[in-house]
C-alpha positions in Angstrom: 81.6 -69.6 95.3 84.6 -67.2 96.0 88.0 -68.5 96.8 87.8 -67.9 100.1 84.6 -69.9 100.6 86.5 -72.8 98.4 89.5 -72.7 100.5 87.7 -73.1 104.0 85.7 -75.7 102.3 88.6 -77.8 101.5 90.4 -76.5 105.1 93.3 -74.9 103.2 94.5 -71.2 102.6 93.6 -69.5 99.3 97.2 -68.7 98.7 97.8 -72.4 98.3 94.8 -72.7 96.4 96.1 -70.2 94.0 99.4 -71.9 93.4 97.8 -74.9 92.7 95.8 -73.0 89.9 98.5 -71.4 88.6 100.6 -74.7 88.8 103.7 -73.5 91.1 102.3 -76.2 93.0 100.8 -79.3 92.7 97.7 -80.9 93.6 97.6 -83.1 96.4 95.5 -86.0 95.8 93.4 -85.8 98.7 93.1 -82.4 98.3 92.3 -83.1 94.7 89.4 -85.6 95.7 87.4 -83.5 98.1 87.5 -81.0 95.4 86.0 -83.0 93.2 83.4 -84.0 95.8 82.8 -80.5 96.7 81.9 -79.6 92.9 80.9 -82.8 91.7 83.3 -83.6 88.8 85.8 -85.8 88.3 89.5 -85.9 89.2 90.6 -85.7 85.5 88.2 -82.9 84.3 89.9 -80.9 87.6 93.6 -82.0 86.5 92.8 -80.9 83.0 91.7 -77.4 84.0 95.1 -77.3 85.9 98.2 -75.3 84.3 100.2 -78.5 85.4 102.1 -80.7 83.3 99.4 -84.1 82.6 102.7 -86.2 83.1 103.6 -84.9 86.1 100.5 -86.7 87.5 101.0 -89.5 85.6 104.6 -90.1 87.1 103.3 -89.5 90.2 100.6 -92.1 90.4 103.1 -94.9 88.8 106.0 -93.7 91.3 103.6 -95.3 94.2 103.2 -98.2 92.6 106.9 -99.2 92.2 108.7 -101.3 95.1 112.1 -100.0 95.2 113.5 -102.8 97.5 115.8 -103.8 94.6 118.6 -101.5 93.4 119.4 -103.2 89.9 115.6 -102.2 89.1 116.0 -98.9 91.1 119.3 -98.2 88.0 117.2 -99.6 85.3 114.6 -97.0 86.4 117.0 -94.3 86.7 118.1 -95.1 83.6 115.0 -94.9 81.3 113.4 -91.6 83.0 116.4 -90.0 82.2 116.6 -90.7 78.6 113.4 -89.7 78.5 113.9 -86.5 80.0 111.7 -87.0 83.0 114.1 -86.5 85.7 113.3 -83.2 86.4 109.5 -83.6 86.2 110.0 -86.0 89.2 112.5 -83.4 91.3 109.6 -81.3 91.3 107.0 -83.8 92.4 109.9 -85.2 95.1 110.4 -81.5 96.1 106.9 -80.4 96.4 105.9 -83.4 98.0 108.3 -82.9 101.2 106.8 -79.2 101.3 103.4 -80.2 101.4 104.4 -83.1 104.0 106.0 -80.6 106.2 102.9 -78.6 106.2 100.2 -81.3 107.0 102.7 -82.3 109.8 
């Protein structure tokens, strides 16, 4: 199957699919599951083919899980992704998640 055929498959342009194999951008999850449906493998054999950093999906899935109604856990949070050097892991998942929102809008 050539890129193009992938792309139109999966109704996006093979310049985005590209990035996201190169890992200048990530992988949306929906994106990421008709892919696997498309070839028939799993979401983590398709994320472990990618050049993109295994934590950077793993922050993202636990980001969604976190209600930030509270702002002493919102600190405390703060706090312990920066010691652990993860800050700017989650920039780029913030930042690339408002360009790939802009586009679908």
């Amino acid at each position: 199957m050539r890129l193009k055929d992938v792309a139109d498959a999966l109704g996006t342009s093979r310049a985005f699919i590209s990035q996201i194999e190169s890992g200048s951008k990530l992988f949306p999850e929906k994106l990421m599951e008709a892919t696997s449906q498309l070839f028939n493998v799993s979401m983590d054999e398709i994320a472990s083919h990618l050049n993109t950093d295994k934590s950077v999906i793993k922050i993202k899935k636990a980001l969604r899980s976190i209600n930030f109604s509270n702002k002493e856990q919102i600190t405390a949070i703060a706090r312990t992704l920066s010691d652990e050097g993860l800050i700017d892991p989650i920039q780029k998942i913030v930042d690339l998640h408002g360009d790939a929102k802009g586009k679908q809008e």
